[in-house]
C-alpha positions, 0 to 999 in steps of 0.5 A: 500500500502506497503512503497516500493511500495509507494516510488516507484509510487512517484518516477513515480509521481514526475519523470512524472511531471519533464519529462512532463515539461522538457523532457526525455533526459533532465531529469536527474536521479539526479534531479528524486532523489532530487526531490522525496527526495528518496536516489539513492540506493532506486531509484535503489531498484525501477528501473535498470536505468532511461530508465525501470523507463521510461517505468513504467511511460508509463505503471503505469501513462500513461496507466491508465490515457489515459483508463480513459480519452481517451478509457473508452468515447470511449467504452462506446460511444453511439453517437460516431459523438458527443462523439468523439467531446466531448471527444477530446473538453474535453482533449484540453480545460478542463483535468487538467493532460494535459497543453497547454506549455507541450503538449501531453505526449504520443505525446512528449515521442514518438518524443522524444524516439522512434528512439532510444529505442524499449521498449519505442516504444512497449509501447507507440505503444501499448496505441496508438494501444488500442485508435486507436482500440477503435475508429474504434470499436466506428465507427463500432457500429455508424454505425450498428445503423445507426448514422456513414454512411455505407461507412466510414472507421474506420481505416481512421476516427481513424487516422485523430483524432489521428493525428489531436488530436496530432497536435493541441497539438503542435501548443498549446505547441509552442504558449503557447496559447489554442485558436488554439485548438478552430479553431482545434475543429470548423474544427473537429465538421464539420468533424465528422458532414460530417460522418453522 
């Protein structure tokens, strides 16, 4: 990796840490640069302003962590009905990118930035698209195999996880305390059980 190029997912690494504990709009480009150590004319070298580096951080940390850890179980589902439990128990209780008092990333980003900026909207509309799609395509296969019953609704499973997923999340974030998200899952275990 080149030093340009290195420089500038530092600039996205440490920018992403001080906007996943602050917020966006509170996060200041002065603070991205004391913070990466970077001059301002190299952050302007990276990015046109603040806001197209708050789409690289989407496109460049977000993306590929929601793929790893949020599509690729999905895709590669054999038992969506425990899969989908396991992946959800996985992210709430054991990922170490994702923390109680912050929240989701995703989820506080579109709070945060969707009203007022349509690249910010496309981009998290499109990570959201591609988990909702996955799911739907999960239920799809259970139920071809006969593990989903025949006249459940992907679309409708994919939202109610979707959602759910996003707020417990909060609940966590505004009580700074992961036991919410233990009677979140007891309800989604009875939930998935129900598809079968």
């Amino acid at each position: 990796m080149s030093k340009a190029a290195n420089t500038r997912l530092t600039i996205l690494h440490k920018a992403f840490e001080l906007i996943y504990t602050k917020g966006y709009q509170t996060t200041s480009v002065d603070e991205i640069i004391a913070t990466t150590q970077v001059t301002k004319g190299a952050f302007y070298y990276h990015f046109k302003n603040k806001d197209e580096m708050g789409v690289a951080i989407i496109e460049e940390i977000l993306k590929p962590t929601m793929q790893e850890h949020f599509i690729k179980p999905t895709e590669v589902s054999q038992n969506p009905i425990e899969d989908f439990y396991n992946m959800i128990s996985y992210l709430l209780l054991e990922d170490p990118f994702l923390q109680v008092k912050y929240g989701c990333p995703v989820g506080n980003l579109t709070q945060e930035m969707t009203p007022w900026n349509t690249k910010f909207s496309e981009a998290l509309t499109e990570l959201v698209n591609l988990w909702k799609t996955t799911i739907i395509n999960s239920i799809e296969k259970g139920k071809e195999s006969g593990l989903i019953r025949k006249d459940v609704i992907g679309e409708q499973v994919a939202f109610f996880i979707l959602s759910g997923y996003w707020g417990i999340r909060n609940f966590g974030k505004l009580q700074n305390d992961n036991s919410v998200y233990l009677i979140y899952l007891e309800e989604l275990k009875k939930y998935l059980d129900g598809l079968k």
